[in-house]
VOLUM-494230 format. One line per 3 residues: number of its first residue (from 1); for each residue x negated, y negated, z negated of N, C-alpha, C, O. Coordinates in Angstrom, 3 decimals, padded with zeros to 6 digits. Layout:
// VOLUM-494230
NUM = X/Y/Z/X/Y/Z/X/Y/Z/X/Y/Z  ... .
END
This chain:
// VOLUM-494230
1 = 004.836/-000.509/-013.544/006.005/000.325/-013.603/006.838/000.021/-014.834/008.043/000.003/-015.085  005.702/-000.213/-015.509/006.902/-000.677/-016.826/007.649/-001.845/-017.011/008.334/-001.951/-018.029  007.616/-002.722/-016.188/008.415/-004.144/-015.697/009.647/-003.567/-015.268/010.729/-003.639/-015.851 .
4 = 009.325/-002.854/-013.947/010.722/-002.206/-013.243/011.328/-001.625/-014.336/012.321/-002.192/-014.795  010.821/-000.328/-014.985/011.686/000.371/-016.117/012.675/-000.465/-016.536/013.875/-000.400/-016.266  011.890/-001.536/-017.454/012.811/-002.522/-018.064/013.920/-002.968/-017.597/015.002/-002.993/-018.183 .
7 = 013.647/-003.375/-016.401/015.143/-003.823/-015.347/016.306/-003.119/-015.371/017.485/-003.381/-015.608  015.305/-001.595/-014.886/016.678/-001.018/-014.532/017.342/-000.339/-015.876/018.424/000.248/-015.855  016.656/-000.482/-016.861/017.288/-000.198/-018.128/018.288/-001.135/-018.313/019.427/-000.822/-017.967 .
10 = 018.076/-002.251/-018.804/018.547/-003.226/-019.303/019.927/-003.784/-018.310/020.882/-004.483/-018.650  019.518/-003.023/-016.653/021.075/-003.649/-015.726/021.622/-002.116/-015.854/022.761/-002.004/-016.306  020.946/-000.961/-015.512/022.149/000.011/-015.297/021.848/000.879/-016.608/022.638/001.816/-016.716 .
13 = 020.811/000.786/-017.720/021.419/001.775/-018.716/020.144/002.703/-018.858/019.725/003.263/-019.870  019.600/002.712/-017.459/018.827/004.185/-017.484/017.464/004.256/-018.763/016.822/003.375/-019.333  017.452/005.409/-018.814/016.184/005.763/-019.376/015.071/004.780/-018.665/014.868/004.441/-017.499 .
16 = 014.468/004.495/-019.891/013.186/004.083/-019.395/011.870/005.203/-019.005/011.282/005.019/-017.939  011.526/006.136/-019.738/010.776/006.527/-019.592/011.155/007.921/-018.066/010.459/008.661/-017.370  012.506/007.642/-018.190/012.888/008.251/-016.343/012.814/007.549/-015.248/012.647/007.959/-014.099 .
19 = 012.978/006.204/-015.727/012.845/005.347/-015.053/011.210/005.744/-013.914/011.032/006.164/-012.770  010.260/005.271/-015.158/008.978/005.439/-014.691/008.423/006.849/-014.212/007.339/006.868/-013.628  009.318/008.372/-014.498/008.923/009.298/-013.732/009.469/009.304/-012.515/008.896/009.768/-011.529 .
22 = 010.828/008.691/-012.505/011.182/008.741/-011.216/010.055/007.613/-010.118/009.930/007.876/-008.922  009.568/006.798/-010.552/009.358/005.946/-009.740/007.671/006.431/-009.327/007.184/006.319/-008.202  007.083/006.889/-010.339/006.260/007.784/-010.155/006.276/008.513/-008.910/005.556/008.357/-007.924 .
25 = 007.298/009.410/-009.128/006.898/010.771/-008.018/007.418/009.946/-006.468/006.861/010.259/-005.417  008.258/009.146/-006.488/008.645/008.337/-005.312/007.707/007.593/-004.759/007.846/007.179/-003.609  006.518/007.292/-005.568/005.511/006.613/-005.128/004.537/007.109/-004.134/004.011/006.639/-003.125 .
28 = 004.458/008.806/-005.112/003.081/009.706/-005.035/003.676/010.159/-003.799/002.835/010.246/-002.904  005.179/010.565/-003.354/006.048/010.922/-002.431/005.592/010.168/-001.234/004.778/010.691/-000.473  006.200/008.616/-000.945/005.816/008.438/-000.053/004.176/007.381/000.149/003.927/006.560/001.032 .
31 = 003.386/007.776/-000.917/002.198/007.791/-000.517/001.414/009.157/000.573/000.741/009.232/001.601  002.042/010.084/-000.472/001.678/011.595/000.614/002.145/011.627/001.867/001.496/011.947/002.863  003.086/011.350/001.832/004.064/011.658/003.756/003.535/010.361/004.455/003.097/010.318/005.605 .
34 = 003.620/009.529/003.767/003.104/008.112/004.836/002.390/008.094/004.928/002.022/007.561/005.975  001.120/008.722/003.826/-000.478/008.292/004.403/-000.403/006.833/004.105/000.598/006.137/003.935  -001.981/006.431/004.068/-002.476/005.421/003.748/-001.854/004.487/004.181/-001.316/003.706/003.396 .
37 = -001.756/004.310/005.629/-001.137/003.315/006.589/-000.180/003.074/005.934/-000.332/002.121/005.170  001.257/003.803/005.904/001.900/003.314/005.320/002.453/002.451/004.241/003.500/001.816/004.119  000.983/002.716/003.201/001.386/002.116/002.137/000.874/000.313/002.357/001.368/-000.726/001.919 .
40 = -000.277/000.575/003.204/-000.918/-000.803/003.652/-000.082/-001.587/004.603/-000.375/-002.781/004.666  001.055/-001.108/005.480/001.680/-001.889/005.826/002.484/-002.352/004.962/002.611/-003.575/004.910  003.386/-001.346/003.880/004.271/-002.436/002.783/003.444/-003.024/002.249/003.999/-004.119/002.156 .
43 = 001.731/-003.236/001.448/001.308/-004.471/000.704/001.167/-005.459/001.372/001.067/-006.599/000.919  001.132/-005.047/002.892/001.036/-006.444/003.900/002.450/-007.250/003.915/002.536/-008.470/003.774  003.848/-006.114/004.164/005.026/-006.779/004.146/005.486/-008.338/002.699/006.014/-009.449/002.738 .
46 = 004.679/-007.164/001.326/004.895/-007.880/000.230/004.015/-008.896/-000.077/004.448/-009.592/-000.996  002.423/-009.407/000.553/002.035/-010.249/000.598/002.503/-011.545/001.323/002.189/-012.653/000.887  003.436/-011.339/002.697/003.642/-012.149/003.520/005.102/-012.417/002.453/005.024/-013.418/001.741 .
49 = 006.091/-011.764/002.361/006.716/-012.404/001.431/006.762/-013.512/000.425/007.377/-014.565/000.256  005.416/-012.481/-000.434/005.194/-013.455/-001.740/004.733/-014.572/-001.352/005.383/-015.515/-001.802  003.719/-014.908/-000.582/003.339/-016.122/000.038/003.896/-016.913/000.548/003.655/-018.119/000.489 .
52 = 005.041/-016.196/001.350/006.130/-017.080/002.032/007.139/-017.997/001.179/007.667/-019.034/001.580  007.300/-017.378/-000.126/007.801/-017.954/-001.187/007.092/-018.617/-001.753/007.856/-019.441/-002.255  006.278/-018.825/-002.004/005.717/-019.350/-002.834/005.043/-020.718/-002.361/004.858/-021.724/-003.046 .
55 = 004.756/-020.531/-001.162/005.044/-021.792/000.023/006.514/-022.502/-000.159/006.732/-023.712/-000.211  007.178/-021.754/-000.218/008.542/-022.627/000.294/009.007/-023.162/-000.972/009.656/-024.205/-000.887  008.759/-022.527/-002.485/008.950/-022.980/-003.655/007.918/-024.598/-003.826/008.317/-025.707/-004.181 .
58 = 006.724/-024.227/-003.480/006.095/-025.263/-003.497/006.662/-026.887/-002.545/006.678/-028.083/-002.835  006.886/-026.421/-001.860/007.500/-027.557/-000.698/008.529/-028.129/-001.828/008.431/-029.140/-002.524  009.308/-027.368/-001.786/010.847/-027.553/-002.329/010.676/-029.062/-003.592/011.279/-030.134/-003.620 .
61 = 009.539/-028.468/-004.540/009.310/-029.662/-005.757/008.834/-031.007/-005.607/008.609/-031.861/-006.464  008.700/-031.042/-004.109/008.083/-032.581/-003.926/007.781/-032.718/-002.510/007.494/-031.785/-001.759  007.888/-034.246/-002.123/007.931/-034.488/-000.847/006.400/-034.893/-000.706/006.474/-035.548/000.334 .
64 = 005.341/-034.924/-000.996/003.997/-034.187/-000.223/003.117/-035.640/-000.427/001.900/-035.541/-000.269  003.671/-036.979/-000.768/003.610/-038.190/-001.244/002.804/-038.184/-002.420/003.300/-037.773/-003.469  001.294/-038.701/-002.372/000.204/-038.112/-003.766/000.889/-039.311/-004.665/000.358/-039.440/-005.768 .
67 = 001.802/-040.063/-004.429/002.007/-041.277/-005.523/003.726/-040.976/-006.295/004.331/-041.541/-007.206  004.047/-039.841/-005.411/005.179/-039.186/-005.870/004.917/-038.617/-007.273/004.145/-037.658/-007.266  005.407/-039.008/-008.526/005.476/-038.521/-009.994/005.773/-037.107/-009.819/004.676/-036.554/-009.893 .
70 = 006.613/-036.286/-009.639/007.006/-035.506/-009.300/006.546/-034.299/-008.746/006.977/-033.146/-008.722  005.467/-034.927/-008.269/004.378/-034.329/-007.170/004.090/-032.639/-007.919/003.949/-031.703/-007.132  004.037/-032.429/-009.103/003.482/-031.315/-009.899/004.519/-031.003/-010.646/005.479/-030.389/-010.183 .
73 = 004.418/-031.517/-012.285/005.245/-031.232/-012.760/005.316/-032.131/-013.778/004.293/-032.723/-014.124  006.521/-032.359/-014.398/007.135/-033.626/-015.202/005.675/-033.580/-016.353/005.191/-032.530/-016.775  005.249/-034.756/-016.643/004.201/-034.962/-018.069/004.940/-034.056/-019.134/006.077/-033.604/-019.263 .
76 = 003.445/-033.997/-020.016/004.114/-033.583/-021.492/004.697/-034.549/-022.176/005.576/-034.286/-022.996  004.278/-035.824/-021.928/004.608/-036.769/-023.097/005.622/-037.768/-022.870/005.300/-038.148/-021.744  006.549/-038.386/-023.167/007.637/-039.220/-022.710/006.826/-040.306/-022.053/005.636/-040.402/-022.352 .
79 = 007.375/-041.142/-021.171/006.840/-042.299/-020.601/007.484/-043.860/-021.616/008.514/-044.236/-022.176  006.083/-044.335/-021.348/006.228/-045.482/-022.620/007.787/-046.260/-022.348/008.177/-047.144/-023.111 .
END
C-alpha cells in the first residue's frame, strides 16, 4: 500500500497516509461484499496479466537465436 500511496501523492497531491486509509477500507470493502471468490478471481486476472507481460517483454529483447549477443542483456564490460 505504501507504493500506491506514493503514486498517488506524488501525481495528484493526496495525502499519503489517506491515501493508505482509503485504500484500506476499499479493500476490506470489497473483500467483505465479494467474498473470497471475488478476490481470487482478481489475483487470477492480475497473474494472467503480469505473466502476459512479462512474456511479451521477454520476446520483445531478442529473437530466441542462443548465438544472438543480445539474447539477455548487454555485458558489463566493453568488448575488446
Amino acid at each position: 500500500m505504501f507504493a500506491a500511496a506514493r503514486v498517488f501523492e506524488s501525481f495528484l497531491g493526496v495525502n499519503m497516509y489517506v491515501t493508505i486509509l482509503v485504500i484500506s477500507i476499499f479493500t476490506v470493502t470489497y473483500t467483505a461484499l465479494g467474498g473470497l471468490k471475488a478476490v481470487v478471481i482478481t489475483e487470477n486476472i492480475q497473474v494472467c496479466l503480469l505473466v502476459g507481460g512479462a512474456i511479451n517483454g521477454n520476446r520483445s529483447q531478442f529473437d530466441g537465436s542462443p548465438r544472438d549477443s543480445r539474447a539477455c542483456w548487454p555485458p558489463a564490460w566493453p568488448p575488446p
